[in-house]
C-alpha positions as CSV (number, residue, x, y, z in Angstrom):
1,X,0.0,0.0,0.0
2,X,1.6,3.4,-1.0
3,X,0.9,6.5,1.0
4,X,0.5,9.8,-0.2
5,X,2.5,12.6,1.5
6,X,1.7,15.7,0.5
7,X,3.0,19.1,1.0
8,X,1.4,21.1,3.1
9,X,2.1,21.7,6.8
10,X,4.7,23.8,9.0
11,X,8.3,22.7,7.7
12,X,10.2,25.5,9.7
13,X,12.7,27.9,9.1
14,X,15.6,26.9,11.5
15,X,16.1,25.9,6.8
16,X,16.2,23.5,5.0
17,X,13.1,17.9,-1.9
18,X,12.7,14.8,-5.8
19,X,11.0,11.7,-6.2
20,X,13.6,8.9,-7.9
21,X,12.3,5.5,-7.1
22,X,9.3,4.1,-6.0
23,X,9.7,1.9,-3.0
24,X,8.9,-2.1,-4.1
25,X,6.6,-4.0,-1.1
26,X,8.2,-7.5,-1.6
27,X,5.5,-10.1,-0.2
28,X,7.0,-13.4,0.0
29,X,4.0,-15.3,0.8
30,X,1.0,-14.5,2.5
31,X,2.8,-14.8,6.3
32,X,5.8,-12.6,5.2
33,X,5.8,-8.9,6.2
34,X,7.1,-5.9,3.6
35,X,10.3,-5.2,3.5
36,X,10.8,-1.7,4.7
37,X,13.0,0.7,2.2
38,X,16.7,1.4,3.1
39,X,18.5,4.1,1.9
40,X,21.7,4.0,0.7
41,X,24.9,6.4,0.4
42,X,24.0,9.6,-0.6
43,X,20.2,8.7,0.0
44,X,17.0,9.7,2.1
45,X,13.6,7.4,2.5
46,X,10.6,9.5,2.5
47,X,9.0,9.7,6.1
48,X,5.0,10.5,6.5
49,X,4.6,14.3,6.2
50,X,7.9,15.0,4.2
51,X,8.2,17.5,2.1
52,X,10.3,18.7,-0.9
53,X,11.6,22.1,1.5
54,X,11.7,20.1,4.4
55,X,14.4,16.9,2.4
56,X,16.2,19.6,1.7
57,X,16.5,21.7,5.0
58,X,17.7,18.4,6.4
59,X,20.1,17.7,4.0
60,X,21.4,21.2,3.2
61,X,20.9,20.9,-0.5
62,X,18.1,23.0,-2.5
63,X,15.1,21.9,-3.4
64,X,15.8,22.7,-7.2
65,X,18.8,20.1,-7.3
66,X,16.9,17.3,-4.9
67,X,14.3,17.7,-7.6
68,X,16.7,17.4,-10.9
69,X,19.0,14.7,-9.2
70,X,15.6,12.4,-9.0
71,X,13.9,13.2,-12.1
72,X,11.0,14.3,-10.4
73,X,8.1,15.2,-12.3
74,X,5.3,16.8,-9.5
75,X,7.4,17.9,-6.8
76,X,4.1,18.4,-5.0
77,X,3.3,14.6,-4.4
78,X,5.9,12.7,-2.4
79,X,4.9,8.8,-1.4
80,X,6.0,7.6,1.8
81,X,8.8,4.9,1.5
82,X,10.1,6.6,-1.8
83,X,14.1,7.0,-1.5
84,X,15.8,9.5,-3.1
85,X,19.6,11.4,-3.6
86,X,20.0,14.0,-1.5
87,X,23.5,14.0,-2.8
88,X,24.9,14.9,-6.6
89,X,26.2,11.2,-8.4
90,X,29.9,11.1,-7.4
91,X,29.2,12.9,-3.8
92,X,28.7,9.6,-1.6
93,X,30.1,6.2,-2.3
94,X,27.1,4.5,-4.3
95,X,27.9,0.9,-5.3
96,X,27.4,0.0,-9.1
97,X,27.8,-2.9,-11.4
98,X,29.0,-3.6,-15.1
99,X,26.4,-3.8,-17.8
100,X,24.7,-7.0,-18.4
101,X,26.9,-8.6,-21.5
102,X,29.8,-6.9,-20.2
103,X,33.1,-8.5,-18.4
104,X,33.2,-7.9,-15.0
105,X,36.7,-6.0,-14.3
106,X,39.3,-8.1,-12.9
107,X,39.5,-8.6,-9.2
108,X,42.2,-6.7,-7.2
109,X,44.4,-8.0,-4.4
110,X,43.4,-6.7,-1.4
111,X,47.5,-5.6,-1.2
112,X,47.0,-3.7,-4.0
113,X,43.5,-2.2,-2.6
114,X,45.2,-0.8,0.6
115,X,47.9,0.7,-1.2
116,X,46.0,3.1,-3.4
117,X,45.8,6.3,-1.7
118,X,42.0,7.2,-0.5
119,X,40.0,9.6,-2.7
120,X,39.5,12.7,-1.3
121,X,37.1,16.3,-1.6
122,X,38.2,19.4,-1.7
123,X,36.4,20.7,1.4
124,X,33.5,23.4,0.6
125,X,33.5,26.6,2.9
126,X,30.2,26.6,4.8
127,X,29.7,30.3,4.0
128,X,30.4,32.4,1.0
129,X,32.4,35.4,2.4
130,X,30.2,38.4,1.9
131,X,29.6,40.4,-0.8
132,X,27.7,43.0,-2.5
133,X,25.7,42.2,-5.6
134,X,25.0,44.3,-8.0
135,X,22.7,42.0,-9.9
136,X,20.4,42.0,-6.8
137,X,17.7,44.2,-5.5
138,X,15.6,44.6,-2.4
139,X,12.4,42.7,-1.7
140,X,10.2,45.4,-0.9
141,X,10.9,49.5,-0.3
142,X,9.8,49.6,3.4
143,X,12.1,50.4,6.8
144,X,13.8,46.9,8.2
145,X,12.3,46.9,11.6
146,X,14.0,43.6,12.8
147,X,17.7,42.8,11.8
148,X,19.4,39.6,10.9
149,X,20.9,37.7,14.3
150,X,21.2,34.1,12.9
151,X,18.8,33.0,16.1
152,X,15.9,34.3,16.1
153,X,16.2,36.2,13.4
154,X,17.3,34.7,9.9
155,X,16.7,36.7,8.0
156,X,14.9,40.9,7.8
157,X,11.6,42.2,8.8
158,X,10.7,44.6,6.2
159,X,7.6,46.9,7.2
160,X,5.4,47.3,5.0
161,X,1.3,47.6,4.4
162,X,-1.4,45.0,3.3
163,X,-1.1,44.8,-0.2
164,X,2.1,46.2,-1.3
165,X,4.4,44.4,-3.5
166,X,6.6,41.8,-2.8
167,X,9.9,41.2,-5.9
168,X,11.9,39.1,-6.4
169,X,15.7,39.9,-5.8
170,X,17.2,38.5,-8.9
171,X,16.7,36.4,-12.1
172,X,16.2,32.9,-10.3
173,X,13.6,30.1,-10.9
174,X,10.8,29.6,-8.4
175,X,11.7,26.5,-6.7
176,X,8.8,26.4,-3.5
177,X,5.1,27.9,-3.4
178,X,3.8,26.7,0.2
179,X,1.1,28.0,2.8
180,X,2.8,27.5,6.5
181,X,1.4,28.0,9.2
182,X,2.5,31.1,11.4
183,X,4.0,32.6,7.9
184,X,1.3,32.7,5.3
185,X,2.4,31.9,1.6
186,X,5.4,31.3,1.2
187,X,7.6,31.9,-1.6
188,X,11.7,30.4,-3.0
189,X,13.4,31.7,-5.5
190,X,16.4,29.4,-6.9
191,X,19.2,32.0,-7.6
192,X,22.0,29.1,-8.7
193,X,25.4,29.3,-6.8
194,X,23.6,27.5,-4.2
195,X,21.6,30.4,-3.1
196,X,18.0,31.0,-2.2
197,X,15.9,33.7,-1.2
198,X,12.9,33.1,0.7
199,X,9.9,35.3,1.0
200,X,6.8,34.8,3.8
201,X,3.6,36.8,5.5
202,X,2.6,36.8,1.8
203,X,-1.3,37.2,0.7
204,X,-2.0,36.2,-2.8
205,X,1.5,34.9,-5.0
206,X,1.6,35.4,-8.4
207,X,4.0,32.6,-9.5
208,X,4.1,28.8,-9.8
209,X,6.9,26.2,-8.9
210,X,9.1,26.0,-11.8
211,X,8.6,29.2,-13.2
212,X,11.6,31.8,-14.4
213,X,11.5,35.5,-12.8
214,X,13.5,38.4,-13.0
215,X,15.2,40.5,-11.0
216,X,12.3,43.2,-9.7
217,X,9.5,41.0,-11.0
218,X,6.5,41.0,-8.6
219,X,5.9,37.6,-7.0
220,X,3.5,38.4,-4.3
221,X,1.7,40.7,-2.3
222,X,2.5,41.2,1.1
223,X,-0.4,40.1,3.7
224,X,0.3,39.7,7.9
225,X,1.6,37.0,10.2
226,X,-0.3,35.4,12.7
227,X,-0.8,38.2,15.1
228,X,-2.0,39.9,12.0
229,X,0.8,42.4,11.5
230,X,1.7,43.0,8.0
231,X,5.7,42.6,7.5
232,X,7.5,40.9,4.8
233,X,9.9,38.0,6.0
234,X,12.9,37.9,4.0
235,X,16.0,35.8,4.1
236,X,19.3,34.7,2.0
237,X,20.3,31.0,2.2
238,X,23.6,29.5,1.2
239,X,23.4,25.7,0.6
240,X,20.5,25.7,3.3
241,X,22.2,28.0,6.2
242,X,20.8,31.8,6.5
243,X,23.2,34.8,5.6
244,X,23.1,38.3,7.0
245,X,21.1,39.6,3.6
246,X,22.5,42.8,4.0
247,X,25.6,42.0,3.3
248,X,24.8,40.9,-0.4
249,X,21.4,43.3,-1.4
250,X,22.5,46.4,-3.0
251,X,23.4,49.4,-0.6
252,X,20.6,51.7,0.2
């Protein structure tokens, strides 16, 4: 029996996607129990009430690349059990065999295995270092009326009124559309470089998942949190961790 798992619900923003293969239920005979999914290196099994933002919060990947690593067609519909790579092909140790026709490569002593030096990764930085960019904008015109702190904070409150228009920073590709509870509508924008901008306490969005915007292009407009004060919710993310977003938005 397969399980439906949609999207909706309170993922959180402390931050933080792809369907690849279904999960098989083997039934042996009509004693036997399924055989629950394991995943392997570089791979994440689908728990009930995953979703897309949520696989890739925990994994510090976007959803964008969860979603083009797996092939997945409706990133809106995840199934429980489903495994996926939360890792690019060549980032974890997956095991693989030849071809069916093909020779199998000849076996190695295990003297020679031990003396070929281990393959290693050039370690990535966990930040960028800050910098300005030119090719970015602000959100929204309004006064920031809470600051970035990395706690409670991750990102800038930007005041504003019911109504007024929310943009997007930069040319980017909408990678999230979500209603979550305590932030209204909820907009990502896939920037590439491993950065995404995140917009919440939206009222009505005017883009879909998938879709290309511009830098200044209107994606939203701004409606009020749950103690119904109207503020936009902005933040930078860099492979899934918030940035101080004034160090990269244009000076103003």
């Amino acid at each position: 029996m397969v399980v439906t798992v949609r999207t909706s619900g309170r993922t959180g923003f402390g931050w933080c996607a792809g369907i690849a293969l279904a999960a098989t239920l083997m039934v042996a005979g009509c004693s036997t129990s399924p055989k629950a999914p394991v995943a392997g290196p570089g791979e994440y099994v689908v728990q009930p009430g995953d979703t897309l933002y949520r696989i890739a919060s925990k994994s510090g990947r976007s959803t964008a690349d969860i979603a083009r690593w797996n092939n997945l067609q409706d990133p809106d519909k995840l199934e429980a059990g489903q495994v996926l790579r939360v890792v690019p092909l060549g980032g974890a140790p997956v095991a693989s065999s030849g071809s069916a026709g093909e020779p199998s490569p000849p076996a190695r002593s295990a003297g020679a295995e031990r003396s070929r030096p281990p393959k290693t990764r050039e370690p990535e930085p966990p930040m960028p270092p800050a910098s300005r960019r030119s090719d970015w904008g602000w959100p929204a015109p309004g006064q920031v009326i809470a600051g970035f702190n990395g706690g409670s904070n991750k990102g800038l409150d930007i005041a504003a009124r019911p109504g007024d228009a929310v943009l997007s920073i930069g040319a980017g590709k909408v990678a999230v559309t979500e209603m979550l509870r305590g932030y209204g509508s909820v907009v990502m924008i896939d920037h590439g470089g491993s950065y995404m901008s995140v917009y919440t306490n939206l009222r009505t969005v005017q883009v879909k998942q998938g879709q290309r915007v511009e830098r200044g292009q209107k994606i939203a407009d701004i409606g009020g949190d749950e103690d119904g004060r109207s503020k936009l919710h902005f933040e930078i993310r860099y492979r899934g961790n918030a940035v101080d977003p004034r160090q990269y938005l244009t000076a103003r």
